[in-house]
N, C-alpha and C positions, 0 to 999 in steps of 0.2 A: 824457267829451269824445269829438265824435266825428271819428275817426282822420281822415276825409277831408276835414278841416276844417284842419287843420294843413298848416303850408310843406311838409315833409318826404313828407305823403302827396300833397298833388300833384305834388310832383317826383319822386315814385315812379311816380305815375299816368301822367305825362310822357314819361319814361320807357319807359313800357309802352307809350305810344303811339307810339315813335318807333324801333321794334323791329316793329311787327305790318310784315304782309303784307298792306296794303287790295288789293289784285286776286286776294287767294286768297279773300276773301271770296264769296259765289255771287254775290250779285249788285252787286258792285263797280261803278261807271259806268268803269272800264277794260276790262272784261272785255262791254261794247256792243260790236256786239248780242248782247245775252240770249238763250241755246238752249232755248228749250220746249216741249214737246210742243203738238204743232197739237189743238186741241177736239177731241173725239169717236177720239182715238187712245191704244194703250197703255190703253184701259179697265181691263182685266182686270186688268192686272198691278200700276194703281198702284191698284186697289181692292183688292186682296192687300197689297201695302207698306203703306198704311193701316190694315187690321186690324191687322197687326204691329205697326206704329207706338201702338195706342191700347191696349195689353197694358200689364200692370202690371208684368210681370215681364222685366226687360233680357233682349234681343235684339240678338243680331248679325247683319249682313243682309254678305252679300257679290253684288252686284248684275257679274258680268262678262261676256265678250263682246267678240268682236273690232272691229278699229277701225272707224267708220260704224256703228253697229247702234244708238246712241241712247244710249249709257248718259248723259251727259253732261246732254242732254235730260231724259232721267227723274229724273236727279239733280233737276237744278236745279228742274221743275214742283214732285215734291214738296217742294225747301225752300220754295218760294212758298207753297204751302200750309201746310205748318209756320208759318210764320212769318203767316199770316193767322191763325191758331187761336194765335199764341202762345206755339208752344210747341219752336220751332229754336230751340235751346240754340248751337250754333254750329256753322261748318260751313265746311272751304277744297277749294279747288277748285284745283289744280294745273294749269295750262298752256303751254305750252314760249312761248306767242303772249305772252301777258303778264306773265309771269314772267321776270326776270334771268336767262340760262342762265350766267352765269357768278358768280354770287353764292351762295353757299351758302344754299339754302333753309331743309334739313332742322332749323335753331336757329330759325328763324322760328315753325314751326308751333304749338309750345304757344302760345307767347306769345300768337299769335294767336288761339290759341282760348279762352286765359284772358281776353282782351279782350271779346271777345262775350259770354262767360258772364258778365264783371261786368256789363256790359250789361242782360241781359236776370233775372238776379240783382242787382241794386241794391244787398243785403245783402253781396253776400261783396267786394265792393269793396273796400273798405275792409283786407280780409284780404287782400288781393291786393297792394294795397301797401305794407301791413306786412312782407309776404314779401321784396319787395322791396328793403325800406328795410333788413332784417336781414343781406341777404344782397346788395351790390353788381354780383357778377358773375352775376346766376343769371340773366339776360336775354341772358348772353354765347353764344357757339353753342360755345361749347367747355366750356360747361357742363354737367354728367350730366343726357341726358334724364330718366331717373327723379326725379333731384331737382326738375327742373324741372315734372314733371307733377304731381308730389308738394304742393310749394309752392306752385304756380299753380292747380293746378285741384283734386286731390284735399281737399288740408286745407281749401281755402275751401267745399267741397261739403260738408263732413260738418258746417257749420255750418244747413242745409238740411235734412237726415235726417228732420226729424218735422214740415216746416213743407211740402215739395212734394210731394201727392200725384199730380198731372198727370206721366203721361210726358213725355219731352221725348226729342228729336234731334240727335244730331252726324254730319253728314254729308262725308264724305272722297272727294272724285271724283280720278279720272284718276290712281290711286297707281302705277301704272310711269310716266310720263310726265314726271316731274323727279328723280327719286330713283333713287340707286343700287341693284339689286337687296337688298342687308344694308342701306341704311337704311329702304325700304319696307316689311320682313319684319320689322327691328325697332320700327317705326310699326305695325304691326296686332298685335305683342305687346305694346306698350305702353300698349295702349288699352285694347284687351277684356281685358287682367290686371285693370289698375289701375282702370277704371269699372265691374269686375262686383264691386267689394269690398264688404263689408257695409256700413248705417249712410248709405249715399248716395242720392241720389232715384233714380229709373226715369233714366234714360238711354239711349237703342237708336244704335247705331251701324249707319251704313249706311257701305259702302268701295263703289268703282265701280272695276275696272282690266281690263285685255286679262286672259284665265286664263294669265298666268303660274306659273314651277313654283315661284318662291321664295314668290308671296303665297299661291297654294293650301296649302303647308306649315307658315307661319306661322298658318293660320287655325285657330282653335281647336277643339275637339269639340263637335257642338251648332250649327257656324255655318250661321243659313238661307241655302245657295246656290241663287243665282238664275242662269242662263245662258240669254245668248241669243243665239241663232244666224242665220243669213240665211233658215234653211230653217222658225222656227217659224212658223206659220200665222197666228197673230192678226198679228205685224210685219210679213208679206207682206200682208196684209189690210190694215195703217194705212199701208204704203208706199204701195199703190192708191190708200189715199184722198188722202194726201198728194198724190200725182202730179195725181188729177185734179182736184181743187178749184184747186192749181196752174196747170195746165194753162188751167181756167177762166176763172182770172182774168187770164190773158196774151191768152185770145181775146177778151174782154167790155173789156179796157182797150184795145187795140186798132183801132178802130172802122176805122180808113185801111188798115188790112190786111185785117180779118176782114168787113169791114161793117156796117149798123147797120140791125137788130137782125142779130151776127155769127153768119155760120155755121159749122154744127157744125167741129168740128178737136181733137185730128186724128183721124183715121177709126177704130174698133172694131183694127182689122190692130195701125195705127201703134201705137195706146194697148199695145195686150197685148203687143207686141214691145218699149215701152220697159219697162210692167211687169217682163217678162219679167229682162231686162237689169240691173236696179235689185235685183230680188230681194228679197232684206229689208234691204239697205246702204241706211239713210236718206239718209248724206253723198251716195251715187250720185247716190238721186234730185235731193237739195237741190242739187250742182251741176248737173247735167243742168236743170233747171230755172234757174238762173242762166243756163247756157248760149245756153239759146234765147229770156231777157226781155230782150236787147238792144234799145234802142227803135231804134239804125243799122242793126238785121237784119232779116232776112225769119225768123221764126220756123221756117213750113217747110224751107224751105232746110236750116238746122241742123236741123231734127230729122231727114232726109234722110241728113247726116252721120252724126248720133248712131247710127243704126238702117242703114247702108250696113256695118258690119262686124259680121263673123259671129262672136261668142264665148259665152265663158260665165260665170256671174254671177262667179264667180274673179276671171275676168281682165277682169269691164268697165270695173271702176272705173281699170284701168292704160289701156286702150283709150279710156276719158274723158278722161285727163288728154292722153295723146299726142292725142288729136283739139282739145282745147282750146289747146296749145301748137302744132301746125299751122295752126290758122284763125291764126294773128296774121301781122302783116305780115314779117317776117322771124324766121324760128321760133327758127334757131340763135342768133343774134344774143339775141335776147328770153329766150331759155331760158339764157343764162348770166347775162343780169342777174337774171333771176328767182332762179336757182342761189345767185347772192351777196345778193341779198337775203334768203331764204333765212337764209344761214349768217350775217348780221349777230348780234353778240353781246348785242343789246339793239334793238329794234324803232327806227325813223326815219319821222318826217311827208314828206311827199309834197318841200317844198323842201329838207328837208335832206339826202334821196338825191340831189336834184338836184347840190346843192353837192358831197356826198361823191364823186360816180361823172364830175362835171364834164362832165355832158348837158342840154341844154337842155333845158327842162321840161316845156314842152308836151309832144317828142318821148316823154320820160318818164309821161306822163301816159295816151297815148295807146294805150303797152304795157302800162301796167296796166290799161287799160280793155280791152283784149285780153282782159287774164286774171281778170276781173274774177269769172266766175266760179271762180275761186282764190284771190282777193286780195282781202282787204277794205280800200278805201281811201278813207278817208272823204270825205264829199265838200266837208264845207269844208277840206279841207286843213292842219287841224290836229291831227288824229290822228294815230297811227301808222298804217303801212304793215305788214298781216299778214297770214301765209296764213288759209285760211279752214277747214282742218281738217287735224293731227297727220297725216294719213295722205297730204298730200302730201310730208312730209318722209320719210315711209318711200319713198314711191314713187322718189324723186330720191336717196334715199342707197342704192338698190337696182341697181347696173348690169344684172340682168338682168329689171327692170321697164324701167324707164325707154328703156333699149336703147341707139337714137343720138342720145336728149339727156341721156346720163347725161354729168353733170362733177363730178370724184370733189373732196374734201375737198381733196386737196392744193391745187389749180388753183382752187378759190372761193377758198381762203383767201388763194393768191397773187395775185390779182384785185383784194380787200380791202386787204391789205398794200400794193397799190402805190397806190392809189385814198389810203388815210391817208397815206403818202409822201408822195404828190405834193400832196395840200389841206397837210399840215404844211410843205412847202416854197414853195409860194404866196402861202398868207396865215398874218396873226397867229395865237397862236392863241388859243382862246377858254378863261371859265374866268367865273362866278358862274352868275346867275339860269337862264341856257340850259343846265339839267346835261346835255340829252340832245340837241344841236344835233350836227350833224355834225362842227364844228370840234371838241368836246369830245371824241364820240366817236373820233375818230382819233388825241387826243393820249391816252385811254384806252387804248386797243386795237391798235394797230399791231403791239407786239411778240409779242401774241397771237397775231394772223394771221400773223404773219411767221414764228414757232418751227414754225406749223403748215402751212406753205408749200412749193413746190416751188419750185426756184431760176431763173429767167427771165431772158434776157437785161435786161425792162426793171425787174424789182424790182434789178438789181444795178447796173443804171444809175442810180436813184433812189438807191441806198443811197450809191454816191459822189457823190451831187450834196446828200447830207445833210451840210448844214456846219457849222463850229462856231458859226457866229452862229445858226443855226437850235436847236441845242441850247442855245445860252445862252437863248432863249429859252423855250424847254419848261421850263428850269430857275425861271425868273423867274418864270412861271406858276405851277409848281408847289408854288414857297413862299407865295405867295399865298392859294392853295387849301389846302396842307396837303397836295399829294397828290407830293411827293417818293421817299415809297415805292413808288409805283406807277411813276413815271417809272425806278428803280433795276429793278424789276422788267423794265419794255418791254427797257429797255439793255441787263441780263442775258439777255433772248432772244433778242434782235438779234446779240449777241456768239454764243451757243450756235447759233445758226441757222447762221449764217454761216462758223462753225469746222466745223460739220457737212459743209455744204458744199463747203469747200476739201478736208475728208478725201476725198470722194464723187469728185468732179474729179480727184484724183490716182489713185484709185485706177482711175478709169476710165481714164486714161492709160495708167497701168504695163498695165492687161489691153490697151489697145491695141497698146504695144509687145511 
């Protein structure tokens, strides 16, 4: 009989799919738009990953490099290619943008990758939810990774041992990037242990992360490192070309600026000086380009800007970001909502910041079209609202990047805190089909932001204007939903936050008398 034919293995299968992480997948349609190397860039090095890749014998590939330098890109090109030849085995892509920051990932991962693998192995299916079905909780995250890797992916593989001669690919991007340093270190010991063991197909593992000192320690003897810097040659050479083909196509679409047939822009000088600037940080370029395809701008104008301060590759990408947060129409102002958007616990479409922050939308709209090269915001207004690379959140949780638009964690979170206050004291609140509407989000989150907050005259105004008919209602909700423990959770930090604070007030007293 065969197993995946019975009630038992599809509720096992069910199961399996109601546990993965689809946005860890490479190319997820949550994870739009897709980062991939531009044509004719990166030659060298993914025709190197390649030979690697078509070797018989398992290989560890450790691909690292500080933040902007492409690894993400080259990730993802080569699983497109993998996966056209057949032969991406599976592959997650970690992102702070599309990932839960508050959800515990690191139980997610096998799962997910035993997922793909039945997938693209049709055969060990079946084995997969046999494991399953034997074992209740081994989908649970408090369950031993080992067992899980063991059950899900190893025993179903050795059913394969003499039937797949083709290598195949598991590819892991961005492993500092949601994971605690000890659970990223124990992810690349549990990989390259458990898939270099006898009696299994070829499998090659690729990791992608900043050189960290916990993953460089975890990695095993034998792993091919790959590093790549601002200063190697061939990246300085694909950033060139990137900028100019770029560049190109902002003068040639153009015509009411640049003319028709447009002339040359911008001059030999301007080009080598943003060159210059960009360095080998792809993200540089890719913003700096954003920056000046505003169809409302004068291109020159902004490049003008871009190329009027003097630095070095270091510090241009912090010199980028402060000149893109200065052109908007009130910096300060725009730089804390950016700040709290930012720090949201789970990403929001364009009307539900509206609702959540209680600004009128257009106004909302218009500052992120400000920031647009930082912000990816879709344009029919149904997507999420996100930054557009990891490295602006280092730049904004850095007081001495940022400078005088840094706003520290206390003060976003207290922002947030009063913003869910005050939508939960307003209106109803919400709770089925819209899991991630504004109203939801704030009956979610509030006490989150509030434990991690600084205390303000108006979150202490909100908190007493919190009434009890407002909590019978969260309550009413949340048996509806099932998510009563969550709501005990908000209450317990509300209460902790706020007992905090009464110590901190007195004690500031007694030191004033």
């Amino acid at each position: 009989m065969d197993f995946m034919h019975t009630s038992t293995s599809k509720d096992a299968w069910r199961s399996l799919c109601n546990v993965v992480e689809h946005s860890g997948i490479f190319d997820s349609e949550k994870r739009q738009p897709h980062s991939r190397c531009m044509e004719n860039t990166r030659v060298e090095l993914r025709e190197s990953l390649r030979e690697v890749l078509d070797r018989r014998d398992q290989t560890n590939i450790w691909l690292n490099g500080l933040a902007g330098v492409g690894k993400t890109s080259i990730a993802f090109t080569i699983a497109e290619e993998m996966k056209r030849a057949g032969r991406l085995a599976a592959t997650f892509f970690f992102s702070h943008k599309h990932i839960n920051k508050h959800v515990p990932i690191a139980g997610k991962i096998i799962p997910t990758i035993a997922y793909q693998l039945a997938l693209i192995f049709p055969r060990i299916r079946g084995d997969i939810a046999q494991a399953i079905e034997k074992d209740e909780i081994l989908l649970s995250s408090e369950k031993s990774r080992v067992d899980q890797m063991r059950e899900l992916v190893i025993n179903p593989l050795h059913v394969l041992r003499f039937r797949q001669e083709t290598p195949y690919a598991i590819i892991i991007d961005a492993l500092d990037e949601c994971l605690s340093p000890e659970e990223a270190a124990r992810l690349v010991t549990l990989f390259t242990e458990m898939l270099s063991g006898p009696d299994l197909p070829t499998i090659h593992l690729i990791f992608t992360s900043r050189p960290e000192a916990h993953i460089r320690a975890a990695m095993p003897p034998g792993v091919r490192q790959i590093s790549l810097t601002t200063r190697d040659a061939d990246i300085v050479q694909d950033v060139r070309f990137f900028l100019r083909a770029s560049l190109d196509n902002i003068r040639t679409s153009r015509s009411a600026v640049f003319g028709r047939p447009p002339k040359p822009w911008p001059s030999e000088a301007e080009f080598e000086t943003l060159a210059f600037k960009a360095g080998g940080l792809f993200v540089y370029a890719a913003m700096a380009i954003n920056f000046l395809s505003p169809v409302g701008q004068y291109p020159q104008q902004r490049l003008d800007l871009l190329l009027s301060e003097k630095s070095n590759v270091g510090a241009d990408i912090d010199q980028l970001y402060r000149q893109i947060i200065a052109t908007s129409e009130n910096p300060a102002l725009n730089y804390r909502m950016l700040a709290s958007i930012i720090r949201l616990l789970q990403p929001l479409p364009l009307s539900d910041l509206q609702e959540l922050f209680h600004v009128d939308k257009e106004s909302l709209a218009v500052m992120l079209e400000a920031f647009s090269p930082v912000i990816l915001n879709p344009p029919d207004g149904v997507g999420n609202v996100e930054i557009y690379h990891a490295s602006l959140n280092d730049f904004m949780q850095d007081p001495l990047r940022s400078k005088e638009y840094h706003v520290d964690d206390a003060h976003a979170h207290e922002h947030l805190a009063c913003r869910c206050l005050d939508l939960l004291i307003r209106t109803e609140p919400a709770y089925g089909a819209a899991a991630h509407n504004a109203r939801q989000y704030a009956r979610f989150w509030w006490g989150t932001h509030l434990s991690s907050a600084c205390p303000s005259s108006e979150l202490r105004h909100l908190l007493a204007g919190f009434k009890k008919e407002n909590l019978k209602r969260l309550v009413a909700v949340a048996e509806q939903d099932q998510s009563l423990g969550l709501l005990i959770v908000n209450l317990r930090e509300a209460r902790k936050a706020c007992f905090s604070w009464v110590t901190v007030l007195n004690i500031d007293k007694k030191c004033a008398h």
